[in-house]
N, C-alpha and C positions, 0 to 999 in steps of 0.2 A: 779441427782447423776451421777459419773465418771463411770459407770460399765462396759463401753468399746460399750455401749448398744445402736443403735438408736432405742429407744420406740415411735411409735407413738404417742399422746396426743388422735386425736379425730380418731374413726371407727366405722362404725356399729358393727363388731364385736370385741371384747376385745380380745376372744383366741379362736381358732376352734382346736379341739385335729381330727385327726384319729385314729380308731382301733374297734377293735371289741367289742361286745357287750354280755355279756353274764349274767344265771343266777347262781345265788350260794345255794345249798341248804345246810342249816344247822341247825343239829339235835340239836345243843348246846355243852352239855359235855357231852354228849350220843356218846359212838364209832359207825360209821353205821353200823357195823355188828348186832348191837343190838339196832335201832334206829328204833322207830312205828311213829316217825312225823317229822317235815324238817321247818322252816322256809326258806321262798324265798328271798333272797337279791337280785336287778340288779347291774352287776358290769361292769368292765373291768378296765384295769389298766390306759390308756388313757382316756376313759370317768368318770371315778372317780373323776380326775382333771377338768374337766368341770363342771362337777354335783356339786363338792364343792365350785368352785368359781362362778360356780351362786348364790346357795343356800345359803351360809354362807357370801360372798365375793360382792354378789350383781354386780356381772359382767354381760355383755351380752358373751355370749358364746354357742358354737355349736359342735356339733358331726358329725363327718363321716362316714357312719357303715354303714352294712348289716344289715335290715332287711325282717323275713320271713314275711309272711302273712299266721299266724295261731296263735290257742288262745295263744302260748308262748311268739311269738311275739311282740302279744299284752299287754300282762301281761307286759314284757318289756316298750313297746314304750308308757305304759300310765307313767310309773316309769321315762321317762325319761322327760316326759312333767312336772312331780308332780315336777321334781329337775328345770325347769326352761332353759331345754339346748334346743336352736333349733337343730332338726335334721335333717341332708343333707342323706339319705335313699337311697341305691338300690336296689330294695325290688326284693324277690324271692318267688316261688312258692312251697307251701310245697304238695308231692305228696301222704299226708295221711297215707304215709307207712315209709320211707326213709331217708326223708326231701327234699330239704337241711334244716338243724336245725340250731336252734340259741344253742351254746356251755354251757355244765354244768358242773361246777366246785361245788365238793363237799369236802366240810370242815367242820369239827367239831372244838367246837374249844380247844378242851387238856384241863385237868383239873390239879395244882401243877407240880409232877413230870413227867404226861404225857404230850407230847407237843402232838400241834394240826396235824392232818393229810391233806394234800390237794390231791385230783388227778380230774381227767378230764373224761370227755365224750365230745370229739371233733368232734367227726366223723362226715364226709359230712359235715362239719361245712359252714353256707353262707359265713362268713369272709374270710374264707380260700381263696376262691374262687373272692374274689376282686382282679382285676390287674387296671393297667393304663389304661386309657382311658371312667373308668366307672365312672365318676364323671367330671360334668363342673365346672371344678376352675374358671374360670373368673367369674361365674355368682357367685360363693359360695362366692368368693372375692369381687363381684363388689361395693359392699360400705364401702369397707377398712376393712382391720384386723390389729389388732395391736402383735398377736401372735399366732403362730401353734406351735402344739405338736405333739407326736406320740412315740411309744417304741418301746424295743424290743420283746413283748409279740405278739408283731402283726407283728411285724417281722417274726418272729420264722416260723408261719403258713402256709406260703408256700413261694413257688419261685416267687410267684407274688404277693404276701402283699408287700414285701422289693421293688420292683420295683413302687410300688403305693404310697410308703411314700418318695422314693426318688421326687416322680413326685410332690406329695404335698406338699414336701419340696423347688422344685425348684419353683413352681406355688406363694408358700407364698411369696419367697427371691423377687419374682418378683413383688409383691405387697405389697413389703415394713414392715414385718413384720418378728421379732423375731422368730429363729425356736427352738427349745430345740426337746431333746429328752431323755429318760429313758433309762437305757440300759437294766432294771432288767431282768439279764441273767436268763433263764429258764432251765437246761442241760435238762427235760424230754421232752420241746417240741421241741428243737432242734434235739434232739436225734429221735425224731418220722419223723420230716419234711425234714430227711438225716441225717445228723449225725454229731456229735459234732462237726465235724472237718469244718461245714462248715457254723456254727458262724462269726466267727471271719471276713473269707474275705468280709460275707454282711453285718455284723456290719459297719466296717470300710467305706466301700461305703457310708452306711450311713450317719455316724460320720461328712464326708468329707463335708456336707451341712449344719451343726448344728452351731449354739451361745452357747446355754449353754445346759451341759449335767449334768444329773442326774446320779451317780451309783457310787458304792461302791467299795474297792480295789479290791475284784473278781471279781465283773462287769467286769474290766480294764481289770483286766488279763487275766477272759476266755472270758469275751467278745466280749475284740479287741485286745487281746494276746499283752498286754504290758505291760513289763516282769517288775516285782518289785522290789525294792531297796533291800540293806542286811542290814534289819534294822530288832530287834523282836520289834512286839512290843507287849505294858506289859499289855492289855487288850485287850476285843472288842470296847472301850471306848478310846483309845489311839490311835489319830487321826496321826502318825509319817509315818505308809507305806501309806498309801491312800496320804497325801501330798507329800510322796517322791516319788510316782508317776506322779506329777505332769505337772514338767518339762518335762518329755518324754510324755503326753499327749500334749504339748501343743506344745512340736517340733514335732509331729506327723503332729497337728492338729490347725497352729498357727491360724485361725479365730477365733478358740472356745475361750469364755470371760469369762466365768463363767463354775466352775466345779462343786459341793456340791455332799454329801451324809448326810443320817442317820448315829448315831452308835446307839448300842443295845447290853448290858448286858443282858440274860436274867436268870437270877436267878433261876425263873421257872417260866413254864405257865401264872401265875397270877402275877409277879413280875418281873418288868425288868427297871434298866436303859437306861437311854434314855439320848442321846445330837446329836448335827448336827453338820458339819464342810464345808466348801465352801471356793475354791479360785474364789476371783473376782477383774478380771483385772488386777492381777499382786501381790494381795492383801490376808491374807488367817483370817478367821474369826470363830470363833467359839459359842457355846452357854452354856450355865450350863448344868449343868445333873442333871435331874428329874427322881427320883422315882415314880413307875408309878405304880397301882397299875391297870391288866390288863382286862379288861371283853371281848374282840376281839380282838388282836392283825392284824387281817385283815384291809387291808387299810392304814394303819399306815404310811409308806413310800410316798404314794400316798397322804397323807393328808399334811404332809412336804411341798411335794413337789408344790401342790395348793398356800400352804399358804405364801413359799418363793416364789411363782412367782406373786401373788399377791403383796406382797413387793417391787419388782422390776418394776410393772406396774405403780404402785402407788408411783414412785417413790422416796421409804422411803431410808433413810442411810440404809448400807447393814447389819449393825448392829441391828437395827429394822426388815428387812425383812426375815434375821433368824431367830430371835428370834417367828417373826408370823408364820414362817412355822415350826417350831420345836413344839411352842405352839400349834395348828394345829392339826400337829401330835399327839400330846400327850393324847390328848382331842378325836381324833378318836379312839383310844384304850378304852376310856370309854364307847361309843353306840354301839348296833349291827348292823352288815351290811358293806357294803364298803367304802360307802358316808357319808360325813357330816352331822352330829344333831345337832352341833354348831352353836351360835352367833357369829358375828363379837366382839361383846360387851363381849363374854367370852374368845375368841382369842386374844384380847387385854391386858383383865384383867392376863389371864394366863403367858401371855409375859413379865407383866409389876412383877409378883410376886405371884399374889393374891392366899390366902390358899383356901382351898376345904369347909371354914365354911358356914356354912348353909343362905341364902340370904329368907331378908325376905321381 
Protein backbone atom coordinates (compact mmCIF):
# COMPACT_ATOMS: atom_id res chain seq x y z
CA UNK A 1 0.00 0.00 0.00
CA UNK A 2 0.97 3.85 -1.00
CA UNK A 3 1.38 5.00 2.76
CA UNK A 4 4.33 7.19 1.90
CA UNK A 5 6.04 4.13 4.11
CA UNK A 6 9.29 2.10 3.34
CA UNK A 7 8.14 -1.22 5.49
CA UNK A 8 10.58 -3.78 5.56
CA UNK A 9 9.07 -7.23 4.56
CA UNK A 10 11.67 -9.60 6.41
CA UNK A 11 13.50 -8.72 10.16
CA UNK A 12 14.32 -10.54 13.07
CA UNK A 13 12.50 -8.02 14.78
CA UNK A 14 8.85 -6.65 13.68
CA UNK A 15 8.96 -3.49 16.14
CA UNK A 16 11.26 -2.66 19.12
CA UNK A 17 9.19 0.31 21.31
CA UNK A 18 11.69 2.23 23.97
CA UNK A 19 10.38 3.55 27.43
CA UNK A 20 9.94 2.67 30.58
CA UNK A 21 8.35 0.05 32.30
CA UNK A 22 6.20 0.32 35.14
CA UNK A 23 3.53 -1.24 37.49
CA UNK A 24 -0.22 -0.23 37.95
CA UNK A 25 -2.01 -0.86 41.07
CA UNK A 26 -5.60 -1.08 40.97
CA UNK A 27 -8.26 -1.25 43.58
CA UNK A 28 -11.00 -1.39 40.81
CA UNK A 29 -13.98 0.96 41.68
CA UNK A 30 -12.76 1.26 45.16
CA UNK A 31 -11.32 5.16 45.58
CA UNK A 32 -7.59 4.52 47.35
CA UNK A 33 -8.40 6.44 50.10
CA UNK A 34 -10.66 3.63 50.99
CA UNK A 35 -9.02 0.68 49.05
CA UNK A 36 -7.90 -2.87 51.45
CA UNK A 37 -6.47 -4.55 48.14
CA UNK A 38 -4.83 -3.53 44.60
CA UNK A 39 -4.64 -5.70 41.62
CA UNK A 40 -1.04 -5.39 39.84
CA UNK A 41 -1.05 -4.67 36.20
CA UNK A 42 2.60 -4.32 34.04
CA UNK A 43 2.30 -1.38 31.97
CA UNK A 44 3.91 1.49 30.27
CA UNK A 45 2.73 3.36 27.27
CA UNK A 46 5.39 2.28 24.89
CA UNK A 47 5.62 -1.34 25.99
CA UNK A 48 1.85 -1.78 25.79
CA UNK A 49 2.32 -1.57 22.00
CA UNK A 50 4.83 -4.31 22.02
CA UNK A 51 3.06 -6.58 24.64
CA UNK A 52 -0.16 -6.30 22.34
CA UNK A 53 1.45 -6.94 19.14
CA UNK A 54 3.10 -9.94 20.19
CA UNK A 55 0.27 -11.32 22.30
CA UNK A 56 -2.67 -10.57 20.07
CA UNK A 57 -0.74 -9.47 16.74
CA UNK A 58 1.74 -12.46 16.77
CA UNK A 59 4.69 -10.19 16.02
CA UNK A 60 8.32 -10.64 16.97
CA UNK A 61 8.84 -7.72 19.01
CA UNK A 62 11.08 -6.16 21.93
CA UNK A 63 11.49 -3.68 24.61
CA UNK A 64 13.99 -1.29 25.75
CA UNK A 65 13.85 -0.36 29.45
CA UNK A 66 15.32 -0.35 32.81
CA UNK A 67 15.26 -2.94 34.83
CA UNK A 68 15.92 -3.28 38.78
CA UNK A 69 16.88 -6.36 40.15
CA UNK A 70 14.43 -6.87 42.97
CA UNK A 71 11.33 -8.79 43.67
CA UNK A 72 9.35 -5.88 41.67
CA UNK A 73 11.40 -6.04 39.10
CA UNK A 74 10.90 -9.38 38.81
CA UNK A 75 7.25 -9.51 39.17
CA UNK A 76 7.65 -7.16 35.97
CA UNK A 77 10.08 -8.94 33.76
CA UNK A 78 8.31 -12.38 34.34
CA UNK A 79 4.96 -10.05 32.94
CA UNK A 80 6.80 -9.25 30.16
CA UNK A 81 8.28 -12.75 29.05
CA UNK A 82 4.30 -14.15 29.78
CA UNK A 83 3.33 -11.17 26.73
CA UNK A 84 6.02 -12.67 24.42
CA UNK A 85 8.35 -9.15 24.16
CA UNK A 86 12.06 -9.82 24.12
CA UNK A 87 13.81 -7.56 26.34
CA UNK A 88 17.03 -5.27 25.70
CA UNK A 89 17.60 -4.48 29.86
CA UNK A 90 19.96 -2.08 31.80
CA UNK A 91 19.41 -3.49 34.89
CA UNK A 92 20.27 -1.60 38.26
CA UNK A 93 20.85 -2.22 41.75
CA UNK A 94 18.22 -1.81 44.14
CA UNK A 95 19.85 -0.58 47.58
CA UNK A 96 17.06 -2.19 49.96
CA UNK A 97 15.95 1.28 51.10
CA UNK A 98 15.74 3.94 48.12
CA UNK A 99 15.90 1.98 44.95
CA UNK A 100 16.42 3.10 42.11
CA UNK A 101 12.71 1.64 41.58
CA UNK A 102 10.72 0.41 38.85
CA UNK A 103 7.68 3.51 38.79
CA UNK A 104 3.95 3.03 40.31
CA UNK A 105 1.16 4.39 38.81
CA UNK A 106 -2.07 4.03 40.63
CA UNK A 107 -5.57 4.06 39.28
CA UNK A 108 -8.74 3.15 40.20
CA UNK A 109 -10.89 2.85 37.69
CA UNK A 110 -14.30 5.47 38.38
CA UNK A 111 -17.53 4.10 38.59
CA UNK A 112 -20.72 6.09 36.33
CA UNK A 113 -20.43 9.67 37.32
CA UNK A 114 -17.06 9.34 39.03
CA UNK A 115 -14.29 9.30 36.49
CA UNK A 116 -11.13 7.29 37.25
CA UNK A 117 -8.17 8.88 39.14
CA UNK A 118 -4.44 8.36 38.02
CA UNK A 119 -1.28 9.63 39.91
CA UNK A 120 2.27 8.42 40.26
CA UNK A 121 5.11 7.31 42.40
CA UNK A 122 8.20 8.11 40.23
CA UNK A 123 10.68 8.76 42.53
CA UNK A 124 14.34 7.65 41.86
CA UNK A 125 12.72 6.04 39.00
CA UNK A 126 15.53 3.45 37.01
CA UNK A 127 14.00 4.87 33.52
CA UNK A 128 14.53 8.20 34.47
CA UNK A 129 17.98 7.63 34.68
CA UNK A 130 18.54 6.14 31.07
CA UNK A 131 20.59 8.50 28.75
CA UNK A 132 22.51 7.72 25.47
CA UNK A 133 25.03 5.45 25.26
CA UNK A 134 23.49 2.85 27.56
CA UNK A 135 22.24 0.42 25.09
CA UNK A 136 24.09 -1.16 21.95
CA UNK A 137 21.95 -0.54 18.89
CA UNK A 138 23.82 -2.21 16.48
CA UNK A 139 23.71 -5.36 18.31
CA UNK A 140 19.68 -4.82 19.32
CA UNK A 141 19.48 -4.05 15.49
CA UNK A 142 21.73 -6.47 13.93
CA UNK A 143 19.22 -8.86 12.33
CA UNK A 144 16.87 -6.03 11.01
CA UNK A 145 13.98 -4.29 12.51
CA UNK A 146 11.24 -3.51 10.54
CA UNK A 147 9.96 -0.71 13.32
CA UNK A 148 10.74 1.56 16.46
CA UNK A 149 8.56 3.27 18.65
CA UNK A 150 8.79 5.43 21.76
CA UNK A 151 6.48 8.54 23.40
CA UNK A 152 6.27 11.03 25.09
CA UNK A 153 5.64 9.44 28.45
CA UNK A 154 9.41 8.60 28.45
CA UNK A 155 10.08 11.61 27.16
CA UNK A 156 8.76 13.56 29.86
CA UNK A 157 11.18 11.71 32.69
CA UNK A 158 14.11 13.45 32.31
CA UNK A 159 16.72 15.57 30.35
CA UNK A 160 18.20 12.39 29.19
CA UNK A 161 15.22 9.98 28.31
CA UNK A 162 14.48 12.75 25.28
CA UNK A 163 18.24 12.48 24.36
CA UNK A 164 18.11 8.40 24.37
CA UNK A 165 14.99 8.29 22.09
CA UNK A 166 16.37 10.78 19.84
CA UNK A 167 19.51 8.33 19.67
CA UNK A 168 17.24 5.24 19.14
CA UNK A 169 15.48 6.95 16.74
CA UNK A 170 18.51 7.80 14.66
CA UNK A 171 20.13 4.20 15.30
CA UNK A 172 16.59 2.58 13.85
CA UNK A 173 16.53 5.46 10.51
CA UNK A 174 19.97 3.88 10.09
CA UNK A 175 18.70 0.34 10.10
CA UNK A 176 16.16 0.76 7.82
CA UNK A 177 13.20 0.87 9.93
CA UNK A 178 9.80 2.94 10.43
CA UNK A 179 10.04 5.32 13.58
CA UNK A 180 6.57 6.49 15.11
CA UNK A 181 6.11 8.02 18.11
CA UNK A 182 3.15 8.97 20.79
CA UNK A 183 3.03 12.12 21.80
CA UNK A 184 0.37 11.43 24.80
CA UNK A 185 1.12 14.81 26.50
CA UNK A 186 1.36 14.31 30.23
CA UNK A 187 1.23 18.16 31.78
CA UNK A 188 1.86 16.34 35.46
CA UNK A 189 5.08 14.80 34.36
CA UNK A 190 6.26 17.57 32.48
CA UNK A 191 5.53 19.91 35.10
CA UNK A 192 7.77 17.60 37.70
CA UNK A 193 10.75 16.95 35.10
CA UNK A 194 10.86 21.33 34.74
CA UNK A 195 8.11 22.77 33.65
CA UNK A 196 5.56 22.97 31.18
CA UNK A 197 7.27 25.27 29.22
CA UNK A 198 9.83 22.86 28.34
CA UNK A 199 7.68 20.29 26.35
CA UNK A 200 7.24 21.56 23.42
CA UNK A 201 11.19 22.47 22.40
CA UNK A 202 12.06 18.47 23.21
CA UNK A 203 8.91 17.28 21.74
CA UNK A 204 9.75 18.86 18.50
CA UNK A 205 13.55 17.73 18.53
CA UNK A 206 11.83 14.66 18.62
CA UNK A 207 9.12 14.95 16.17
CA UNK A 208 12.01 15.98 13.67
CA UNK A 209 13.03 11.93 13.36
CA UNK A 210 9.61 10.51 13.12
CA UNK A 211 7.23 8.80 10.10
CA UNK A 212 4.22 8.46 11.77
CA UNK A 213 2.86 10.08 14.87
CA UNK A 214 0.30 9.37 17.25
CA UNK A 215 -1.74 12.22 19.24
CA UNK A 216 -4.63 14.13 19.50
CA UNK A 217 -5.39 18.02 18.84
CA UNK A 218 -3.95 18.89 22.44
CA UNK A 219 -1.08 16.57 22.00
CA UNK A 220 -0.25 19.15 18.77
CA UNK A 221 -0.89 22.07 20.64
CA UNK A 222 0.66 21.59 23.96
CA UNK A 223 2.93 19.22 22.95
CA UNK A 224 4.59 20.67 20.01
CA UNK A 225 2.67 24.17 20.32
CA UNK A 226 1.05 24.02 17.01
CA UNK A 227 -1.42 26.59 17.24
CA UNK A 228 -5.10 25.40 16.01
CA UNK A 229 -7.36 26.46 13.33
CA UNK A 230 -10.62 28.75 14.04
CA UNK A 231 -12.89 26.12 13.69
CA UNK A 232 -15.46 24.79 16.82
CA UNK A 233 -15.95 21.77 16.66
CA UNK A 234 -19.35 20.24 17.59
CA UNK A 235 -18.09 17.22 19.60
CA UNK A 236 -15.17 15.21 21.04
CA UNK A 237 -16.21 13.00 18.16
CA UNK A 238 -15.86 15.67 15.37
CA UNK A 239 -12.59 14.95 13.77
CA UNK A 240 -12.48 19.06 11.95
CA UNK A 241 -9.57 20.76 14.36
CA UNK A 242 -7.28 17.79 14.70
CA UNK A 243 -7.34 17.60 10.69
CA UNK A 244 -7.10 21.28 10.51
CA UNK A 245 -4.13 20.95 12.15
CA UNK A 246 -2.82 19.06 9.82
CA UNK A 247 -1.31 20.89 7.27
CA UNK A 248 0.74 23.00 9.87
CA UNK A 249 2.10 19.61 11.17
CA UNK A 250 3.21 18.62 8.11
CA UNK A 251 4.83 22.00 7.05
CA UNK A 252 6.52 21.84 10.38
CA UNK A 253 7.37 18.31 9.88
CA UNK A 254 7.33 17.39 6.04
CA UNK A 255 8.93 13.66 6.47
CA UNK A 256 6.05 12.62 8.79
CA UNK A 257 3.49 10.32 6.56
CA UNK A 258 1.03 9.27 8.73
CA UNK A 259 -0.80 11.34 11.61
CA UNK A 260 -3.96 9.37 13.59
CA UNK A 261 -5.53 9.82 16.85
CA UNK A 262 -8.43 8.38 18.89
CA UNK A 263 -11.66 10.31 19.72
CA UNK A 264 -13.73 9.67 22.73
CA UNK A 265 -17.13 10.75 23.90
CA UNK A 266 -17.42 9.83 27.33
CA UNK A 267 -20.85 9.93 28.61
CA UNK A 268 -19.59 8.41 31.71
CA UNK A 269 -17.20 6.13 33.28
CA UNK A 270 -18.85 3.00 32.06
CA UNK A 271 -19.98 4.60 28.72
CA UNK A 272 -18.20 6.26 25.96
CA UNK A 273 -18.10 6.66 22.40
CA UNK A 274 -15.41 5.70 20.58
CA UNK A 275 -13.98 6.30 16.66
CA UNK A 276 -10.26 6.98 15.25
CA UNK A 277 -9.21 9.37 12.47
CA UNK A 278 -5.68 9.32 10.63
CA UNK A 279 -4.04 11.39 7.58
CA UNK A 280 -2.10 9.06 5.56
CA UNK A 281 0.16 10.41 2.94
CA UNK A 282 -1.86 13.10 1.90
CA UNK A 283 -5.00 11.02 2.43
CA UNK A 284 -7.50 11.37 5.67
CA UNK A 285 -9.69 8.37 6.86
CA UNK A 286 -11.81 7.64 9.43
CA UNK A 287 -13.80 4.80 11.37
CA UNK A 288 -17.57 4.40 12.69
CA UNK A 289 -18.37 5.13 16.21
CA UNK A 290 -18.90 2.49 18.71
CA UNK A 291 -20.69 2.44 21.65
CA UNK A 292 -18.66 1.07 24.15
CA UNK A 293 -19.68 -0.19 27.09
CA UNK A 294 -16.54 0.46 29.56
CA UNK A 295 -14.81 -1.91 32.30
CA UNK A 296 -10.96 -0.01 32.00
CA UNK A 297 -10.72 2.50 30.10
CA UNK A 298 -6.82 2.14 30.64
CA UNK A 299 -4.84 1.28 27.70
CA UNK A 300 -7.32 2.15 25.34
CA UNK A 301 -5.27 4.69 23.12
CA UNK A 302 -2.37 2.31 23.27
CA UNK A 303 -4.47 -0.68 21.99
CA UNK A 304 -5.33 1.68 18.76
CA UNK A 305 -2.46 2.47 18.29
CA UNK A 306 -0.83 -1.41 18.30
CA UNK A 307 -3.47 -2.39 16.24
CA UNK A 308 -3.30 0.45 13.49
CA UNK A 309 0.38 -0.32 13.27
CA UNK A 310 -0.14 -3.60 12.92
CA UNK A 311 -2.30 -2.71 9.88
CA UNK A 312 0.44 -0.94 8.27
CA UNK A 313 3.05 -3.70 8.75
CA UNK A 314 0.82 -6.11 7.31
CA UNK A 315 0.47 -4.18 4.78
CA UNK A 316 -3.58 -3.75 4.79
CA UNK A 317 -5.55 -0.74 2.81
CA UNK A 318 -5.39 2.09 5.35
CA UNK A 319 -9.07 1.47 5.64
CA UNK A 320 -8.67 -1.86 7.13
CA UNK A 321 -5.65 -0.82 9.35
CA UNK A 322 -7.95 1.54 11.06
CA UNK A 323 -10.59 -0.16 11.38
CA UNK A 324 -8.02 -3.05 13.31
CA UNK A 325 -6.60 -0.46 15.39
CA UNK A 326 -9.93 1.16 16.51
CA UNK A 327 -11.43 -2.37 16.93
CA UNK A 328 -8.36 -2.97 19.18
CA UNK A 329 -9.03 -0.30 21.00
CA UNK A 330 -12.27 -0.95 21.64
CA UNK A 331 -11.87 -4.48 22.83
CA UNK A 332 -9.03 -3.19 25.33
CA UNK A 333 -11.69 -1.23 27.31
CA UNK A 334 -13.33 -4.64 27.90
CA UNK A 335 -10.27 -6.56 30.07
CA UNK A 336 -8.44 -5.34 32.93
CA UNK A 337 -5.00 -4.17 32.97
CA UNK A 338 -3.04 -2.29 30.17
CA UNK A 339 -2.33 -5.08 27.60
CA UNK A 340 -4.22 -7.12 25.43
CA UNK A 341 -6.65 -10.30 26.25
CA UNK A 342 -7.69 -10.20 22.61
CA UNK A 343 -7.61 -12.60 19.65
CA UNK A 344 -6.41 -11.61 16.33
CA UNK A 345 -9.80 -13.65 15.48
CA UNK A 346 -11.86 -11.12 17.70
CA UNK A 347 -9.95 -7.89 16.23
CA UNK A 348 -10.95 -9.04 12.97
CA UNK A 349 -14.53 -10.05 13.89
CA UNK A 350 -14.89 -6.67 15.67
CA UNK A 351 -13.56 -4.51 12.50
CA UNK A 352 -15.62 -6.39 10.26
CA UNK A 353 -19.08 -5.65 12.44
CA UNK A 354 -19.69 -8.65 14.51
CA UNK A 355 -22.34 -8.17 17.63
CA UNK A 356 -21.31 -8.98 21.31
CA UNK A 357 -23.88 -12.43 20.88
CA UNK A 358 -22.71 -14.91 22.88
CA UNK A 359 -20.32 -17.63 20.73
CA UNK A 360 -20.78 -21.16 21.17
Amino acid sequence: MDYGLKIHTNAALDFVSLGALVHRLDPGVTPFRKATECKIHVSGGEFNCAANLADCFGLRTGIVTAMVDYPIGDLIAERVRAMGVKPFYKRFKHDGVRGPNMATVYSDRGFGVRPPVVFYNRCNEAGALLKPGDFDWKEIFSGGVRWFHSGGIFAALSPTTSELIIEGMQAAKSAGAVVSFDLNYRPKLWNVSGDGERAAPVLRRIVQNVDVLVGNEEDLQKGLAISGPEVAAKSKLDPSVFLGMIDRVVESYPQIKVVATTMREVHSTSRHSWSAVAWINGKTYSTPTAELDVYDRVGGGDGFASGFFFGLLSNAPPEEAMRLGWAHGALMTTFPGDTTMATLEQVRAFAKGASARIQR
